[in-house]
N, C-alpha and C positions, 0 to 999 in steps of 0.2 A: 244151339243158343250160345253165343259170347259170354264170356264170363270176365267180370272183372278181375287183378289183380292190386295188393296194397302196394303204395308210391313208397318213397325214401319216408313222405310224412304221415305215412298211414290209412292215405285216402285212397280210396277206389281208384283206377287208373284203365285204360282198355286193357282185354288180356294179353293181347301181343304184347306189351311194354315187359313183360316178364322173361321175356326169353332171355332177354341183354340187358345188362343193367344202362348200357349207352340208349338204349331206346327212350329213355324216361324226357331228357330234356327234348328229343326230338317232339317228342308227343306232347309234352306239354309248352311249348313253347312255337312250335311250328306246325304241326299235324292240323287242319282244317283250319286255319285261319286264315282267315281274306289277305290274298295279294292281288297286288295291279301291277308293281314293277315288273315290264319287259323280260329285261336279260332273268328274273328270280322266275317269271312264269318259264321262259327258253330253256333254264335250267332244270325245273321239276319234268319236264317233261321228256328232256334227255334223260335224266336220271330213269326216268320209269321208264323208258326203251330199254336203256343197257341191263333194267334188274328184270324182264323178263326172262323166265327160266331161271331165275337166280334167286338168293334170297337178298331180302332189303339189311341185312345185318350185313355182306360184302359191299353193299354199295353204299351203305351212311359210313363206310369204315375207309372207304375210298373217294369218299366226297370232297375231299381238297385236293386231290393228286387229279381229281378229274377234273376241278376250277382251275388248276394249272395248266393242264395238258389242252383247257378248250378255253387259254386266254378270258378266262371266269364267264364263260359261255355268252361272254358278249357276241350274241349272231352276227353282226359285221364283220368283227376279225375273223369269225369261223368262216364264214363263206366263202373268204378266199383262201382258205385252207387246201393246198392240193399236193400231188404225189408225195413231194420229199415231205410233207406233214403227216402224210397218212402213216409211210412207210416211218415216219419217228412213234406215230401212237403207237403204231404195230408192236413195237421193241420195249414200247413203256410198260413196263411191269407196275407200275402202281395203280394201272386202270385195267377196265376190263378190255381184253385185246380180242376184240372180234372185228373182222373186217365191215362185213355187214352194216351192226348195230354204230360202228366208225363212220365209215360212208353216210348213214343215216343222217349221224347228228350233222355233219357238211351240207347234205344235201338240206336237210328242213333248217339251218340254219340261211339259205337262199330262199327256199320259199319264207322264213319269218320275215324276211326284209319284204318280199312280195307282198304279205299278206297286213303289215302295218303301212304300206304305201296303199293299198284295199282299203282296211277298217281304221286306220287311224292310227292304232294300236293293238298287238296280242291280246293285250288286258280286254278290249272294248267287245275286239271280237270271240275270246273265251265266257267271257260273265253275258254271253247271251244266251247259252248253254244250262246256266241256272236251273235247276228243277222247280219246277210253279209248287209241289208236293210235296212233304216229307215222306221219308218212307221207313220202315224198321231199322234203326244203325247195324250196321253191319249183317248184311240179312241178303246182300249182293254182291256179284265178282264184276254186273252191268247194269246199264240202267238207258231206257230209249234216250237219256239224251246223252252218255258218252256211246252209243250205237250213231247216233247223229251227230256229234263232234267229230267221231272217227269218221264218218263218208267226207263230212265235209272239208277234212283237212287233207284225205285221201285225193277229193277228188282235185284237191291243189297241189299237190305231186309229193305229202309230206308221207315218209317213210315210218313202219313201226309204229303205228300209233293205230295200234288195233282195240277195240271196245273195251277189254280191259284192260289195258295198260294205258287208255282215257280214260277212264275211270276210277283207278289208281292214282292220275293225274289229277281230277277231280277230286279227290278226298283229300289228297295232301293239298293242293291249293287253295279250299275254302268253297269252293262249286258246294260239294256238300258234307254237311257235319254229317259224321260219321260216328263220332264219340258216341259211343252206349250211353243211355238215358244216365246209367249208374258214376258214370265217369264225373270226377270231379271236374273237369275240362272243358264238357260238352258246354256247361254257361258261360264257361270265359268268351269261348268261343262264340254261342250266341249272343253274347253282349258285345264282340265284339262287330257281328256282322249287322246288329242294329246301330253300330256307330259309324257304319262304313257304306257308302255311295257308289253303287256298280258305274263301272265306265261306259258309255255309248258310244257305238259308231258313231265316227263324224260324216 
């Protein structure tokens, strides 16, 4: 069972927030809360590839050196990213230098452009994914619908984006509150997804 820890102001917060005192604003200001902007979905979604096998304390600690090095994860300019960019990420020591999890983010940056010429939108075609259910906060590492994001995104040729690190994806972008019942956060959060209109395919 998850256990909460006290914030800067004394309130309940999820227990991860304790490890790092940098986790606090993360969590309380971005963790589960509804996005629709493109490049900000392209972005979480790269981030949770490269922090596979890693912990999330190296990759929110390199989270701008990665908005540089992937031209703020705008998928256009990435897509035409090739050799002499790869072989510059390779050398950049402020991000994570895996060839692979590199390749990745290039490659699903071509399929994102595919798949908003498809759905309209990343936004349109992720918030279909939504859970119709709630389930226990933090009580899963998957859930059948980031098992079904991940085929479907697989079966569009996008890289590293296996059930749970979609589902990792899904908690940080608001798919689903995850905030423990106890968290002071968890209502901001649901108040804010009662003020917010899921995207539809066009």
């Amino acid at each position: 069972m998850s256990k909460t820890v006290l914030g800067p102001d004394g309130k309940p917060r999820c227990g991860w927030c304790g490890d790092v005192a940098e986790f606090f604003p993360y969590h309380d200001k971005e963790w589960g809360f509804p996005v629709t902007d493109d490049v900000r979905l392209f972005e979480k979604l790269c981030l949770e590839s490269f922090q596979s096998g890693l912990s999330w304390r190296t990759i929110l600690a390199k989270r701008e050196n990665f908005r540089r090095a992937f031209c703020g994860f705008d998928f256009h300019q990435v897509a035409a990213f090739g050799q002499q960019e790869i072989d510059s990420l390779l050398g950049d020591a402020g991000i994570v230098r895996h060839r692979g999890k590199i390749e990745a983010v290039i490659n699903n940056a071509q399929k994102a452009i595919e798949l908003v010429q498809e759905a309209g939108s990343l936004a349109a075609f992720f918030w279909q994914y939504q859970p119709k259910t709630d389930v226990s906060p933090q009580s899963m590492s998957t859930s059948a619908e980031s098992v079904a994001l991940s085929k479907a995104l697989k079966k569009r040729g996008w890289k590293f984006v296996g059930p749970t690190t979609v589902f990792a994806f899904m908690q940080a972008m608001g798919l689903v509150n995850d905030h423990l019942e106890e968290c002071v956060i968890r209502m901001d959060v649901e108040k804010a997804k009662l003020d917010f209109t899921s995207p539809v395919i066009e």
